[in-house]
ROLO-519998 format. One record per residue (C-alpha): residue number from 0; z, y, x. Coordinates in steps of 0.2 Angstrom, whole numbers, padded with zeros to 4 digits, always signed. Layout:
NUM Z Y X
...
end
This chain:
0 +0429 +0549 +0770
1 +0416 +0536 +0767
2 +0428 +0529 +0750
3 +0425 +0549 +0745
4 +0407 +0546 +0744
5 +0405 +0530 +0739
6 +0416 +0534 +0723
7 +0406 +0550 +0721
8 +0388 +0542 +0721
9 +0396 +0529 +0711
10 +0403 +0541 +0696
11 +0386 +0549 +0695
12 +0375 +0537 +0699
13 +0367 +0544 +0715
14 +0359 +0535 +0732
15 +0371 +0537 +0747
16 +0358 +0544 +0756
17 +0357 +0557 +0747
18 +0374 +0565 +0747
19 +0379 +0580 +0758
20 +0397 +0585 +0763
21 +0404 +0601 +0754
22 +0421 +0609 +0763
23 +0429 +0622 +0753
24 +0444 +0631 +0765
25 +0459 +0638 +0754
26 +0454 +0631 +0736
27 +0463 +0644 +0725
28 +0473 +0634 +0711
29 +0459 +0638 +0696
30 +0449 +0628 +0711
31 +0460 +0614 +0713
32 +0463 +0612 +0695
33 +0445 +0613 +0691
34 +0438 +0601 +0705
35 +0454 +0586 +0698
36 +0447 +0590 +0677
37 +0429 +0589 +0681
38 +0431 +0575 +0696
39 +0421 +0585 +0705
40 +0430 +0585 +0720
41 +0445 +0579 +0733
42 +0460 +0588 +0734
43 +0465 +0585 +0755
44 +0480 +0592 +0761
45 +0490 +0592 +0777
46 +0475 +0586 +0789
47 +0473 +0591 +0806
48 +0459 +0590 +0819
49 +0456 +0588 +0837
50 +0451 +0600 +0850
51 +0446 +0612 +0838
52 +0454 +0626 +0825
53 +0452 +0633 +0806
54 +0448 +0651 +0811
55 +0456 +0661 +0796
56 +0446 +0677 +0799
57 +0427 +0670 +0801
58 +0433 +0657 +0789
59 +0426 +0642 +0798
60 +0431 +0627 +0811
61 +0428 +0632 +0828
62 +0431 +0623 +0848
63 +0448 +0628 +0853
64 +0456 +0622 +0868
65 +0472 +0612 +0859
66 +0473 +0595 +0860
67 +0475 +0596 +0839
68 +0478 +0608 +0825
69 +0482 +0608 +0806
70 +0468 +0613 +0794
71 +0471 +0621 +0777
72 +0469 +0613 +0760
73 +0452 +0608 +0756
74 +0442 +0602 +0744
75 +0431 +0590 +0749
76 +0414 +0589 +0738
77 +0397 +0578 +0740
78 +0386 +0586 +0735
79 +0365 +0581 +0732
80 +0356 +0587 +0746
81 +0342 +0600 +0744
82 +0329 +0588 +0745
83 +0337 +0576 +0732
84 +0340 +0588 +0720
85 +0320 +0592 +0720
86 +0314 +0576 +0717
87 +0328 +0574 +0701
end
């Protein structure tokens, strides 16, 4: 995660500091092909995650009460944060 940043702030020339973490659920392939032409974002697939769940309906990772579950594809994006994009 930290190499995704870092590579990120280093393409565009942005402070570390002022990178937030974007997570889009279920990229559709116009998504996916867009985030890999424009370097705008990491494909992940076939991640999973402890004691919690991707909740398909609300569309968001909640506390479930398995030891581990499998998360959908995502794509990863950093983004500025709010306050960084004012001062720029």
């Amino acid at each position: 995660m930290i190499a995704t940043q870092q590579a990120t702030a280093q393409e565009h020339e942005w402070s570390l500091e002022e990178l937030e973490l974007k997570f889009d659920f279920n990229p559709s392939e116009e998504e996916i092909q867009k985030a890999l032409d424009q370097k705008s974002g990491f494909i992940v697939h076939g991640m999973s995650i402890e004691s919690a769940e991707y909740d398909v309906n609300d569309k968001r990772i909640k506390l479930s009460s398995k030891l581990w579950s499998s998360l959908p594809t995502m794509n990863l994006q950093w983004v500025l944060m709010d306050g960084a994009k004012q001062k720029g």
